[in-house]
Backbone and ligand atoms as CSV (ligand in chain L), in Angstrom:
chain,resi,resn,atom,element,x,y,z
A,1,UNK,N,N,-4.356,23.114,-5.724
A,1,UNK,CA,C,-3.778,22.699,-6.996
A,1,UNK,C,C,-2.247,22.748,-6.891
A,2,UNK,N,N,-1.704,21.120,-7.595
A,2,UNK,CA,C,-0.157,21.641,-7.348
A,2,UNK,C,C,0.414,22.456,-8.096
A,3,UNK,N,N,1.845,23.285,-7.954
A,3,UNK,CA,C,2.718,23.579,-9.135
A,3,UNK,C,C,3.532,23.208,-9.365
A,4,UNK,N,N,3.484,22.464,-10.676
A,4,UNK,CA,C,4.598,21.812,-11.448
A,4,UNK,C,C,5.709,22.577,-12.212
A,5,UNK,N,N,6.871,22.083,-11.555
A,5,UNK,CA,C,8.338,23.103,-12.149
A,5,UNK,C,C,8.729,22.025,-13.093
A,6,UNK,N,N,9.535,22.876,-14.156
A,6,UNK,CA,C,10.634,21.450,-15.025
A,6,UNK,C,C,11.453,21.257,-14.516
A,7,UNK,N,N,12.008,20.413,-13.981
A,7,UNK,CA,C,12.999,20.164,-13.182
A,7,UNK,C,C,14.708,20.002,-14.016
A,8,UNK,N,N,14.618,18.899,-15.264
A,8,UNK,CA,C,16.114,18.807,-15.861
A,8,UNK,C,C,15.195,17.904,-17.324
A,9,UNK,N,N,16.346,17.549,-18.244
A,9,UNK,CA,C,15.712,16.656,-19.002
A,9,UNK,C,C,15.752,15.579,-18.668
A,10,UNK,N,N,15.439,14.353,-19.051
A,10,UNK,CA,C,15.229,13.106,-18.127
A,10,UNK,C,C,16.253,12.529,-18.648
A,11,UNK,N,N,17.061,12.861,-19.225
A,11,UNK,CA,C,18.798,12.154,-19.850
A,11,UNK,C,C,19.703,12.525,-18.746
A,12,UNK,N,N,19.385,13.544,-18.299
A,12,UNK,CA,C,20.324,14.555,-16.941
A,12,UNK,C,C,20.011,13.585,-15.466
A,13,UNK,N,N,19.370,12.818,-15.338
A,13,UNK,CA,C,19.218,12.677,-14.223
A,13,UNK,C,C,20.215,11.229,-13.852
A,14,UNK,N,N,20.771,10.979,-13.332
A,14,UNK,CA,C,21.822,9.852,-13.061
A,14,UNK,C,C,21.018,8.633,-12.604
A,15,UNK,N,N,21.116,7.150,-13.223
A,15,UNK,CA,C,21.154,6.203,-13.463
A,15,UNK,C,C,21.642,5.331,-11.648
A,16,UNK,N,N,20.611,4.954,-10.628
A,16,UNK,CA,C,21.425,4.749,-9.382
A,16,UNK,C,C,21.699,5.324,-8.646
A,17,UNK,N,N,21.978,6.497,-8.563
A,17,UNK,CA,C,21.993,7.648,-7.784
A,17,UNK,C,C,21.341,9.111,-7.641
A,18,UNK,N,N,21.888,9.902,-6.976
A,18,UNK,CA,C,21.018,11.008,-7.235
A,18,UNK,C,C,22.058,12.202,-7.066
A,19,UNK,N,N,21.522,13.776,-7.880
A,19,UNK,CA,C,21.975,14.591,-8.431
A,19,UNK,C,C,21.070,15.847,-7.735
A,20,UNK,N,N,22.082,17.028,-7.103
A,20,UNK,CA,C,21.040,18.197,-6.497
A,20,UNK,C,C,20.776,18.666,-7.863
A,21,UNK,N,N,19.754,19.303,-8.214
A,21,UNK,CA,C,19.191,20.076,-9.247
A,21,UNK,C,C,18.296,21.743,-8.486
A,22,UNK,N,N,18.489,22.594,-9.662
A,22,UNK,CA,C,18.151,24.345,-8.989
A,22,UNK,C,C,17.025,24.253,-9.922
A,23,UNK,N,N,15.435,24.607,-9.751
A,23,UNK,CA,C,14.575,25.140,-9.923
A,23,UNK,C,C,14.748,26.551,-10.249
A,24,UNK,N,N,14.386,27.292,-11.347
A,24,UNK,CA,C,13.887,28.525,-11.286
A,24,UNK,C,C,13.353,28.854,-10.287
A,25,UNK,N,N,13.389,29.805,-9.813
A,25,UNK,CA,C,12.179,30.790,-8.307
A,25,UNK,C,C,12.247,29.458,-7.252
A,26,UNK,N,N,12.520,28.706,-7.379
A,26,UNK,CA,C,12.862,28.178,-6.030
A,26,UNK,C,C,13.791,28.007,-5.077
A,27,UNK,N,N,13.552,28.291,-3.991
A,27,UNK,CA,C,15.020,28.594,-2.768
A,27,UNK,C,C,15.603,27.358,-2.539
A,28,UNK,N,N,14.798,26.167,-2.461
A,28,UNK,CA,C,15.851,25.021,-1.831
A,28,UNK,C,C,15.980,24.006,-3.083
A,29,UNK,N,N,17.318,23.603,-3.041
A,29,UNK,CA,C,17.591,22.395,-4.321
A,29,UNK,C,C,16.637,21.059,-3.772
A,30,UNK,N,N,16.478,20.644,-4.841
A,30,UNK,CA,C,15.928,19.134,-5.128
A,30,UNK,C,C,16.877,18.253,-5.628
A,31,UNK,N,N,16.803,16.851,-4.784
A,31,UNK,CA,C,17.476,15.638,-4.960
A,31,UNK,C,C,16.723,14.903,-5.903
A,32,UNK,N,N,17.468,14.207,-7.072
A,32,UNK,CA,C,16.442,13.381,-7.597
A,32,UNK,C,C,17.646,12.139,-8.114
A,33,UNK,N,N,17.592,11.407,-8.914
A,33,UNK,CA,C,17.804,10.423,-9.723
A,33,UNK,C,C,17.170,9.259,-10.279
A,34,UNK,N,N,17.417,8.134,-10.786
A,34,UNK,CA,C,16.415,6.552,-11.361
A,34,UNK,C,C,17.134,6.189,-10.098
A,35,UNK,N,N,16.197,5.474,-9.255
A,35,UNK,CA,C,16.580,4.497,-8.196
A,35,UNK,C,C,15.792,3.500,-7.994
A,36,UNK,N,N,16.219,1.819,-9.029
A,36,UNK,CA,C,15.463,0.558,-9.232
A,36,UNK,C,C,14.531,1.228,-10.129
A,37,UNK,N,N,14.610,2.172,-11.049
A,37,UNK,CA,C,13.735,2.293,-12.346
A,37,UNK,C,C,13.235,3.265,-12.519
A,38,UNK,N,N,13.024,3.715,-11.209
A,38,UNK,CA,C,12.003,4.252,-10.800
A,38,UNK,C,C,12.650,5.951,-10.161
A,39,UNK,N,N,11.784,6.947,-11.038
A,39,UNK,CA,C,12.740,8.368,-10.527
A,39,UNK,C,C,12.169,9.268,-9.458
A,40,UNK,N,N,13.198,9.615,-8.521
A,40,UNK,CA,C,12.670,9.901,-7.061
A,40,UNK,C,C,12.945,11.203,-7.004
A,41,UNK,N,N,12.382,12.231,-6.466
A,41,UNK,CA,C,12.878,13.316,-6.321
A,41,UNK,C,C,12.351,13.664,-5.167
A,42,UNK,N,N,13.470,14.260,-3.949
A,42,UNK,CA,C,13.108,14.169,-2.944
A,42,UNK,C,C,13.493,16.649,-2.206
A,43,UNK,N,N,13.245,17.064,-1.206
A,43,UNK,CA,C,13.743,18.030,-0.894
A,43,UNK,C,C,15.253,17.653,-0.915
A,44,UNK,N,N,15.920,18.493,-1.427
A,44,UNK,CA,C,17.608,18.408,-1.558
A,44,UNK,C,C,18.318,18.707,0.134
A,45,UNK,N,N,17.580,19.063,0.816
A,45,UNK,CA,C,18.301,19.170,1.847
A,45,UNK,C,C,17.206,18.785,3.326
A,46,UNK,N,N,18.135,18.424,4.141
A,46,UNK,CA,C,17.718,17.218,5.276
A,46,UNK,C,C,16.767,18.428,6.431
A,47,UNK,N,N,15.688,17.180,6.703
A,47,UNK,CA,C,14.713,18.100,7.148
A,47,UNK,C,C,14.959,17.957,9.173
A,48,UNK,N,N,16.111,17.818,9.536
A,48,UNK,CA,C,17.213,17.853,10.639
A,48,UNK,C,C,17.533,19.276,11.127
A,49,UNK,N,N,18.778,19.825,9.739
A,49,UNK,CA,C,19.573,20.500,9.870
A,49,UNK,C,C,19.497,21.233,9.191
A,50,UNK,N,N,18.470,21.286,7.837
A,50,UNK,CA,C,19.090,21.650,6.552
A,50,UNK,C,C,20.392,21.520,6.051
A,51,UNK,N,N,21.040,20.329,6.219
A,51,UNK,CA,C,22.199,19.803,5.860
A,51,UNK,C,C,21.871,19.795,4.131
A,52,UNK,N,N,22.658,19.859,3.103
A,52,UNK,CA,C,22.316,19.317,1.602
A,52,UNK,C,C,22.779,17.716,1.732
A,53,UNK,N,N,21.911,17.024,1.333
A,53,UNK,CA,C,22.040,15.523,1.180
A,53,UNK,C,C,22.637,14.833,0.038
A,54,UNK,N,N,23.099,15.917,-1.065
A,54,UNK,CA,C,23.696,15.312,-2.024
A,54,UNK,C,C,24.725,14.654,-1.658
A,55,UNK,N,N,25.785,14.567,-1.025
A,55,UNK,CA,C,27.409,14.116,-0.571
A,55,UNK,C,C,26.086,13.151,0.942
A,56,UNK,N,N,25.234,12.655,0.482
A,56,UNK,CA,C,25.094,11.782,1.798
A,56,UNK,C,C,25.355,10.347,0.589
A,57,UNK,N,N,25.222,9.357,1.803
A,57,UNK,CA,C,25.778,7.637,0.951
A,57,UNK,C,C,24.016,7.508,0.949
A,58,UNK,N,N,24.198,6.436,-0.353
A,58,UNK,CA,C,22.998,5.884,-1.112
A,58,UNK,C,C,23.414,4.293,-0.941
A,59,UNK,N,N,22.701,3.538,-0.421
A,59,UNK,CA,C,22.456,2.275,-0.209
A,59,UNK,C,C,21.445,1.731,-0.831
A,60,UNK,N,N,20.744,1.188,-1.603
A,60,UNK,CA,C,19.748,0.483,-2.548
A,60,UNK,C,C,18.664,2.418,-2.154
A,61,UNK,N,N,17.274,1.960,-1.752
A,61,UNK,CA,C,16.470,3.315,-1.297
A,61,UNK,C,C,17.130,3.934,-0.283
A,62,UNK,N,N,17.968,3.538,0.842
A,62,UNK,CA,C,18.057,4.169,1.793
A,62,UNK,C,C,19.525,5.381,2.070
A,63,UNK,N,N,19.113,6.569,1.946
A,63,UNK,CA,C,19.971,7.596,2.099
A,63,UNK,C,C,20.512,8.148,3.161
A,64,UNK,N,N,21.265,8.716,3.629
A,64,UNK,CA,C,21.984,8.758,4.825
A,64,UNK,C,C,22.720,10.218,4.943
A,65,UNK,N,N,22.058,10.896,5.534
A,65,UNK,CA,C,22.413,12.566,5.948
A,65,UNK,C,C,23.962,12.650,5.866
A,66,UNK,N,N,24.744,13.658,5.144
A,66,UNK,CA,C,26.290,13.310,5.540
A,66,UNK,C,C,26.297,14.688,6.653
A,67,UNK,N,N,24.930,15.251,7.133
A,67,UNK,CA,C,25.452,15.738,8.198
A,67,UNK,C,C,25.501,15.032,9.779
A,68,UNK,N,N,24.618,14.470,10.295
A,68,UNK,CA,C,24.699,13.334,11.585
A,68,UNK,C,C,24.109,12.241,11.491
A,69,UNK,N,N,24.147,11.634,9.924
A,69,UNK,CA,C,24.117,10.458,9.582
A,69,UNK,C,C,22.507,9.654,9.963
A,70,UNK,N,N,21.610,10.268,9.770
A,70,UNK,CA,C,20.238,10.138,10.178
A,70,UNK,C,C,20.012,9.539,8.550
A,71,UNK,N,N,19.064,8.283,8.435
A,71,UNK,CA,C,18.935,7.606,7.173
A,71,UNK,C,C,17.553,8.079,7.002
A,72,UNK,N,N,17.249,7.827,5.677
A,72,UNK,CA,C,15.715,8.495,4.651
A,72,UNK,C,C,15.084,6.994,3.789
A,73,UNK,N,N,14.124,6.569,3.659
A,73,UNK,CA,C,13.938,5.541,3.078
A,73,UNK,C,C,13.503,6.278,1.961
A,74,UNK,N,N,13.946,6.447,1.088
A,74,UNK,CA,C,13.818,7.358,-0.657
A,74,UNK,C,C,12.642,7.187,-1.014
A,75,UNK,N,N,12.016,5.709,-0.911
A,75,UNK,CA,C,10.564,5.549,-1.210
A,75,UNK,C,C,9.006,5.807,-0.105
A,76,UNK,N,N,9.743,6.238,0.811
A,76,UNK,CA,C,8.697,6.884,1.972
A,76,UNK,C,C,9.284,8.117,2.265
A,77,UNK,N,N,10.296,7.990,2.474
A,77,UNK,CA,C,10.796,9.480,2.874
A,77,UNK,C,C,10.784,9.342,5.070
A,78,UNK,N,N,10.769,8.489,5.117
A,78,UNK,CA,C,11.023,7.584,6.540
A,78,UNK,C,C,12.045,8.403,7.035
A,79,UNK,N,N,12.360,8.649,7.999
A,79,UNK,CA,C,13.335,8.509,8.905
A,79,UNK,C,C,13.598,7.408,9.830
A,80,UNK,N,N,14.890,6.745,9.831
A,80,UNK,CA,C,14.873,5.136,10.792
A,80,UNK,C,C,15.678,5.732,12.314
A,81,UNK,N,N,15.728,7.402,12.234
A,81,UNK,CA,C,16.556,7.339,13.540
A,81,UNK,C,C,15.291,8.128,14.047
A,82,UNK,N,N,14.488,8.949,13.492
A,82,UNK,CA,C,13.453,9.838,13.901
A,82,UNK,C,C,12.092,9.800,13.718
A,83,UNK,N,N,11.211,9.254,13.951
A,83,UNK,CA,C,9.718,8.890,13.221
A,83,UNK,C,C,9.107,10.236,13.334
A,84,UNK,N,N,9.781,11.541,14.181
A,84,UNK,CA,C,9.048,12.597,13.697
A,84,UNK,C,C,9.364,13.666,12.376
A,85,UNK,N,N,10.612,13.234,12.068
A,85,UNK,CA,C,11.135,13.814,10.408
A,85,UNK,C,C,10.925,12.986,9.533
A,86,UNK,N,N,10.486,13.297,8.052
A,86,UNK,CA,C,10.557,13.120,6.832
A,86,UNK,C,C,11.320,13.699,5.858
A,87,UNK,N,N,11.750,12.744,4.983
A,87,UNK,CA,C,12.426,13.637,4.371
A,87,UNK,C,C,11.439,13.587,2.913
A,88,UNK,N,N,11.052,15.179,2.397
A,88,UNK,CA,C,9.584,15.194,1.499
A,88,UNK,C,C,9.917,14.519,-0.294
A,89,UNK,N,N,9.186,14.292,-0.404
A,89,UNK,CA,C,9.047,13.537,-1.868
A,89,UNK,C,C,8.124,14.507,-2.504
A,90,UNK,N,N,8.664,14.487,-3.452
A,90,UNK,CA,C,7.961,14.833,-4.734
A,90,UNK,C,C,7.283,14.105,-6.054
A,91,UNK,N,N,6.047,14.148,-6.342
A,91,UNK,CA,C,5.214,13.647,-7.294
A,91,UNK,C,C,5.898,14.008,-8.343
A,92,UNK,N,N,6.163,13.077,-9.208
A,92,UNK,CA,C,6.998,13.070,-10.887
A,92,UNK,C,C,6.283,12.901,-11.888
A,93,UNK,N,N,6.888,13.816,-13.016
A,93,UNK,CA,C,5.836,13.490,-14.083
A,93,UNK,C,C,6.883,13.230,-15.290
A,94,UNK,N,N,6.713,12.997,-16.467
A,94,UNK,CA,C,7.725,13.163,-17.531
A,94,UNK,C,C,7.091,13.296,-18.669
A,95,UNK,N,N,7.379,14.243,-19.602
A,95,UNK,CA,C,6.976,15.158,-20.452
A,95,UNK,C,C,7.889,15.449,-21.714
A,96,UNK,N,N,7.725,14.958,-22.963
A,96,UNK,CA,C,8.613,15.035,-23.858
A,96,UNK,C,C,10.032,15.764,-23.564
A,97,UNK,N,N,10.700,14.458,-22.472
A,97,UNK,CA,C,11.979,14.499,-22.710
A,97,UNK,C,C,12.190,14.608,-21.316
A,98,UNK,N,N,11.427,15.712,-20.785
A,98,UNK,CA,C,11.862,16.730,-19.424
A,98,UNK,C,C,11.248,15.518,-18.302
A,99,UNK,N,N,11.580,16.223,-17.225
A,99,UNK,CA,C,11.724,15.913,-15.894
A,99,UNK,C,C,10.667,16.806,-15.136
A,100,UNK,N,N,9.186,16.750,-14.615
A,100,UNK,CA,C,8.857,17.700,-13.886
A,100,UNK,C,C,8.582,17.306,-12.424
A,101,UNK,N,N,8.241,18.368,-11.528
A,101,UNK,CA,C,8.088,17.742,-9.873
A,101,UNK,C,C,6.899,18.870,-9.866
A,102,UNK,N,N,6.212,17.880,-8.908
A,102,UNK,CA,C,5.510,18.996,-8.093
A,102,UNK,C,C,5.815,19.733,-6.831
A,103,UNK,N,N,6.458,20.581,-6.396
A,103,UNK,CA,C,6.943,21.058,-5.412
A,103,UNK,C,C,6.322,21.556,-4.375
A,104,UNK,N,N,4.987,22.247,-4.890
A,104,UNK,CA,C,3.817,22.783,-3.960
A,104,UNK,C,C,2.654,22.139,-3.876
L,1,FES,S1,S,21.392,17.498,9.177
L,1,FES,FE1,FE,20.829,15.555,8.373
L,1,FES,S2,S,20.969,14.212,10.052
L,1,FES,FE2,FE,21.409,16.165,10.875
């Protein structure tokens, strides 16, 4: 069974881009924002280096590590330099107002 955290309210989340956000009881930030409509929330930090991916460049889906520049396809969570990393996605829900993820 998953567990669902609230993540932010769904007014908080940026329009095109994406925003690290802190979970209660959780150790690593989450990336999320609307990207083409549609709201993505991904692990906040790169599954490489543990680099934080917030300060990486956003190109339509495709995100780009600002630590050695390794890209993420936002809607798979792809790697185009590594087919053995992902970068993880999270299942979204939205709930009078709020923002939730499933994290586990
Ligand atoms: S830490 Fe992200 S590409 Fe190396």
């Amino acid at each position: 069974m998953a567990l669902r955290f609230r993540l932010c309210a769904r007014a908080a989340l940026p329009e095109g881009g994406l925003a690290e956000f802190t979970v209660d009881g959780v150790t690593w930030p989450v990336l999320a924002g609307v990207i083409d409509g549609e709201i993505i929330a991904t692990a906040g930090v790169c599954p490489h280096e543990d680099v934080h991916m917030v300060g990486g460049h956003l190109e339509g889906t495709a995100l780009t590590c600002p630590g050695h520049g390794y890209t993420f396809d936002l809607r798979t969570g792809a790697c185009t330099h590594d087919p053995d990393l992902t970068l993880r996605r999270y299942r979204v829900s939205e709930q009078a107002g709020d923002v939730w993820v499933e994290l586990i």
